[in-house]
Structures are given as C-alpha cells and as structure tokens.
C-alpha positions, 0 to 999 in steps of 0.5 A: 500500500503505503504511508496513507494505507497504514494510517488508513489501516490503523484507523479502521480500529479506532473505538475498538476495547479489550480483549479484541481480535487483535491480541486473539490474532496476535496470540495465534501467531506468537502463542500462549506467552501472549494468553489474556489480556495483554498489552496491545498498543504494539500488536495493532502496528503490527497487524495495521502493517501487516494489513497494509502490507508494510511489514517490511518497513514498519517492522522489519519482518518481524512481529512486535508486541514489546515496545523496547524491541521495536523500537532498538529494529528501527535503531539497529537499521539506521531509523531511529530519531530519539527525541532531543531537540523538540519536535520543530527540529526532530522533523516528525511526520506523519506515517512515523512510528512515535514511541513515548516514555511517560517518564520524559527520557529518550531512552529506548530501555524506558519506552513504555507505548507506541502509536502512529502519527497523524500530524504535526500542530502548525505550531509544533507543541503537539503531534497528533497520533492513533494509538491503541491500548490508550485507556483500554481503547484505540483511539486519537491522541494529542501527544507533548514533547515530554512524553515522545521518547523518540520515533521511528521513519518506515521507508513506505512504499510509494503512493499508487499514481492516480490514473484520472486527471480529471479537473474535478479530482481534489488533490487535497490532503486536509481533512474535513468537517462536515457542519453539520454532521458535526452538530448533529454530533454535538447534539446527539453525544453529550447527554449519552453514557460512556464516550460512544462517537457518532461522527469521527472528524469531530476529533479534529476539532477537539484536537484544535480546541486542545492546541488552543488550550481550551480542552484538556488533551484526555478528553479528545477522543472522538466523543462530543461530550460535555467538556467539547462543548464547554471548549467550544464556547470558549472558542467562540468566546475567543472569537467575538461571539457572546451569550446565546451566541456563544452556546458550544454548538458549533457554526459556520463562521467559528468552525472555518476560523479553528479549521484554517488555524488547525489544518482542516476544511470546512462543508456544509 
C-alpha cells in the first residue's frame, strides 16, 4: 500500500476495547506467552502493517508486541530519531512510528507505548497520533514533547499514481468537517453514557480546541461530550461571539476560523 494505507489501516480500529481480535490474532501467531489480556498498543502496528502490507518497513519482518524491541529494529537499521531537540527540529511526520516514555527520557530501555502519527500542530507543541491500548481503547491522541521518547521513519512504499486527471479530482490532503454532521454530533453525544462517537472528524476539532488550550488533551477522543462543548464556547468566546451566541454548538463562521488555524476544511 503505503504511508496513507497504514494510517488508513490503523484507523479502521479506532473505538475498538479489550480483549479484541487483535491480541486473539496476535496470540495465534506468537502463542500462549501472549494468553489474556495483554498489552496491545504494539500488536495493532503490527497487524495495521501487516494489513497494509508494510511489514517490511514498519517492522522489519518481524512481529512486535514489546515496545523496547521495536523500537532498538528501527535503531539497529539506521531509523531511529530519539527525541532531543523538540519536535520543530526532530522533523516528525506523519506515517512515523512515535514511541513515548511517560517518564520524559529518550531512552529506548524506558519506552513504555507506541502509536502512529497523524500530524504535526502548525505550531509544533503537539503531534497528533492513533494509538491503541490508550485507556483500554484505540483511539486519537494529542501527544507533548515530554512524553515522545523518540520515533521511528518506515521507508513506505510509494503512493499508487492516480490514473484520472480529471479537473474535478481534489488533490487535497486536509481533512474535513462536515457542519453539520458535526452538530448533529454535538447534539446527539453529550447527554449519552460512556464516550460512544457518532461522527469521527469531530476529533479534529477537539484536537484544535486542545492546541488552543481550551480542552484538556484526555478528553479528545472522538466523543462530543460535555467538556467539547464547554471548549467550544470558549472558542467562540475567543472569537467575538457572546451569550446565546456563544452556546458550544458549533457554526459556520467559528468552525472555518479553528479549521484554517488547525489544518482542516470546512462543508456544509
């Protein structure tokens, strides 16, 4: 496939719990040392990569549940890229595999998780990640430069070429929110139970609202929940809006105002 397939695999799992089928798949494979509940942020690289076919690049042939180890292979070939000089100068990208120490050192032996970055703030204090077995879940995340023990880059496959040059195609990478999925979402979340997501892209906003210091990072997870949408009002508070106007349901004029800001398109 590619970098966008191996990100587009790991997406497919976000939401998913434990135990799931990716540590039943990954037992299968590697036996009963990996019985019960274990560990599995790294098993969904290895099976994202292993779906996208991308094992060479990504894992070096090899499957990985231990995140240390992962992490010396893409040292060991040359790939490595500890986390030193923060994350303007490291030059982190999205398709890199992040490890993190919740410590705050960039040392291999005290990595404690693994995930996929999605992109880079355009301010670069936050990377943006899918990472599973992050509170039980796979999920979204919104990651510091303390926690980011270091990365590793996949030499990918090349992108396939598109075969239509039609006017029409969008040569966009950006992703978009729909408005009004996005309040329909808002609406329809809040008053449930749990963090169940009705409409994905509504992490893109969360994650702006957490860039723009508005939300705390944990609660960026897909879900428009109640503390969403206290964030929002204060987003539109930021931007002139007041009162009734100001109600955490999103609008037009806001939501493009975060999305030109944070990275992504506005449609009705």
């Amino acid at each position: 496939m590619s970098l966008d397939g191996m990100i587009a695999q790991m997406e497919r799992w976000i939401g998913t719990g434990e135990p799931n089928e990716v540590q039943a798949w990954y037992r299968q494979r590697n036996g009963a040392a990996f019985a019960g509940n274990f560990a599995w942020c790294d098993a969904l690289i290895t099976r994202a990569a292993t779906d996208a076919g991308e094992r060479d690049a990504v894992l070096f042939g090899t499957d990985y549940a231990y995140t240390v180890a992962h992490a010396q292979a893409f040292k060991e070939h040359n790939a490595w890229h500890a986390m030193t000089n923060g994350i303007k100068n490291s030059g982190i990208r999205r398709g890199d595999i992040v490890f993190f120490d919740w410590a705050g050192s960039s040392n291999i032996g005290a990595i404690d998780h693994v995930g996929i970055v999605t992109g880079v703030s355009s301010d670069y204090k936050y990377v943006y990640t899918i990472e599973g077995n992050t509170a039980n879940v796979c999920a979204r995340r919104v990651r510091v430069v303390h926690d980011i023990a270091g990365f590793g880059r996949p030499k990918y496959k090349a992108a396939p070429k598109a075969t239509s040059t039609s006017s029409s195609s969008s040569t966009s990478k950006r992703p978009q929110v729909s408005l009004a999925k996005l309040v329909a979402a808002f609406k329809r979340d809040a008053p449930k139970k749990g963090t169940p997501v009705s409409y994905e892209p509504t992490i893109y906003v969360e994650n702006a609202l957490v860039a723009e210091k508005l939300l705390a990072s944990k609660y960026a997870d897909g879900h428009a929940g109640t503390a969403t949408h206290s964030g929002y009002a204060l987003w539109q508070e930021r931007c002139g809006f007041h009162g009734a106007d100001a109600d955490g349901i999103p609008g037009m004029t806001t939501l493009k105002r975060l999305g030109q800001k944070h990275g992504f398109d506005v449609v009705a």
